[in-house]
C-alpha positions as CSV (number, residue, x, y, z in Angstrom):
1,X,-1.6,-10.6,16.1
2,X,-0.3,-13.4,18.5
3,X,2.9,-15.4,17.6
4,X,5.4,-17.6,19.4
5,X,8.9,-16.0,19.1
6,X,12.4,-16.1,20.3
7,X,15.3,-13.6,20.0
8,X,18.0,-15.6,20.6
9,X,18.6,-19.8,19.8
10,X,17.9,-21.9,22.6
11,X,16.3,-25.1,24.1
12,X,12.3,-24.7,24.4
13,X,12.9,-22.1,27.4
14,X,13.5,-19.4,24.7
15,X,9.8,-19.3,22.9
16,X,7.6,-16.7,24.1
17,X,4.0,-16.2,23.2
18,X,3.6,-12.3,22.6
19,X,1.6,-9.9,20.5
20,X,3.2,-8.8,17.4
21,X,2.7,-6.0,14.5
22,X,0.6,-7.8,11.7
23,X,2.7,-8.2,8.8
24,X,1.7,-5.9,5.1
25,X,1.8,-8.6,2.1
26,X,5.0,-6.6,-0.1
27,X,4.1,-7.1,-4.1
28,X,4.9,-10.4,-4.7
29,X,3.2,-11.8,-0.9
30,X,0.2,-13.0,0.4
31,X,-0.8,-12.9,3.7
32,X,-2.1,-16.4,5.4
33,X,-4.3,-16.3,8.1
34,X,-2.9,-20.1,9.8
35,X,-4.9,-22.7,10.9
36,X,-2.9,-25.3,11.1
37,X,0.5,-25.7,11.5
38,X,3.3,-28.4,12.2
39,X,6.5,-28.6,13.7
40,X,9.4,-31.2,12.2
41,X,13.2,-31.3,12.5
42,X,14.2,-28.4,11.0
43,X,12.0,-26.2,13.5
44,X,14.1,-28.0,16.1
45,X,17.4,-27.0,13.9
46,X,16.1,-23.2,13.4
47,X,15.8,-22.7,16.8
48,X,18.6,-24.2,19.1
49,X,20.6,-22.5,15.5
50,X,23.8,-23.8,14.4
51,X,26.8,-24.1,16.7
52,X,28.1,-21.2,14.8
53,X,25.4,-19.2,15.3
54,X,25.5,-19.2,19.3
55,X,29.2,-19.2,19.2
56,X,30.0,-16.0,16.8
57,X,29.0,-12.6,17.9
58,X,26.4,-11.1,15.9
59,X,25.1,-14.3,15.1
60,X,23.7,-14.9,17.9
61,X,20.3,-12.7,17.5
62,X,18.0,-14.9,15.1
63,X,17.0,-12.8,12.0
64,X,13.6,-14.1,12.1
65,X,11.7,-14.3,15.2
66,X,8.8,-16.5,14.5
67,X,9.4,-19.9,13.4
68,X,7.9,-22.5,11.4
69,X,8.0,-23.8,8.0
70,X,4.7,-25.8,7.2
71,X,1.4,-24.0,7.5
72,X,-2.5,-24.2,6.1
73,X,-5.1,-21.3,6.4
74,X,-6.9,-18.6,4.0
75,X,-5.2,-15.8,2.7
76,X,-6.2,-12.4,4.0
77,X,-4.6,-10.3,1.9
78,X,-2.1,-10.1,-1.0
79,X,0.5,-7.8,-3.1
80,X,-0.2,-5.8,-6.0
81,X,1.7,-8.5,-8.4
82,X,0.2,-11.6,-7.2
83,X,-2.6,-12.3,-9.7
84,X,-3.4,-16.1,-8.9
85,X,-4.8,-16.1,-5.5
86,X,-7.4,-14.2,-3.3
87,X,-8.6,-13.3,0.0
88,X,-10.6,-15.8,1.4
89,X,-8.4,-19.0,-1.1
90,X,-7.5,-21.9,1.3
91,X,-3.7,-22.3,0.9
92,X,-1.1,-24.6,2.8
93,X,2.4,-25.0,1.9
């Protein structure tokens, strides 16, 4: 699948648009094909990271490539546990 990343905090300079793995669903997770997303404040905040974060060795390296917190699509697939929605449910969130 396609994603914007980054691997290290940073101004706009640091997103890349590259072709990652496509993530399983675990038990308790759906996966969300996205059709729609947006992009507020805390994006901003998630990817320059805190001071602390680009200061402190170690901290430096984001744990989570792909950003972004508000999202609408269908769900693809889903865990074992999850018992209240299906492939093909429109979800946002």
């Amino acid at each position: 699948m396609k994603a914007i990343v980054r691997t290290k905090y940073g101004p706009l300079d640091v997103l890349q648009f590259a072709e990652v793995a496509t993530p399983t669903p675990s038990d308790n997770e759906v996966l969300i094909k996205v059709c729609a997303v947006s992009v507020n404040p805390l994006d901003l905040f998630l990817m320059k990271g805190a001071p602390w974060n680009r200061a402190i060795p170690g901290l430096s390296t984001p744990k989570q490539e792909i950003l972004g917190c508000d999202i609408a699509g269908r769900v693809e697939a889903t865990g074992r546990n999850v018992k209240h929605l299906q492939p093909g449910d429109e979800v946002f969130g």
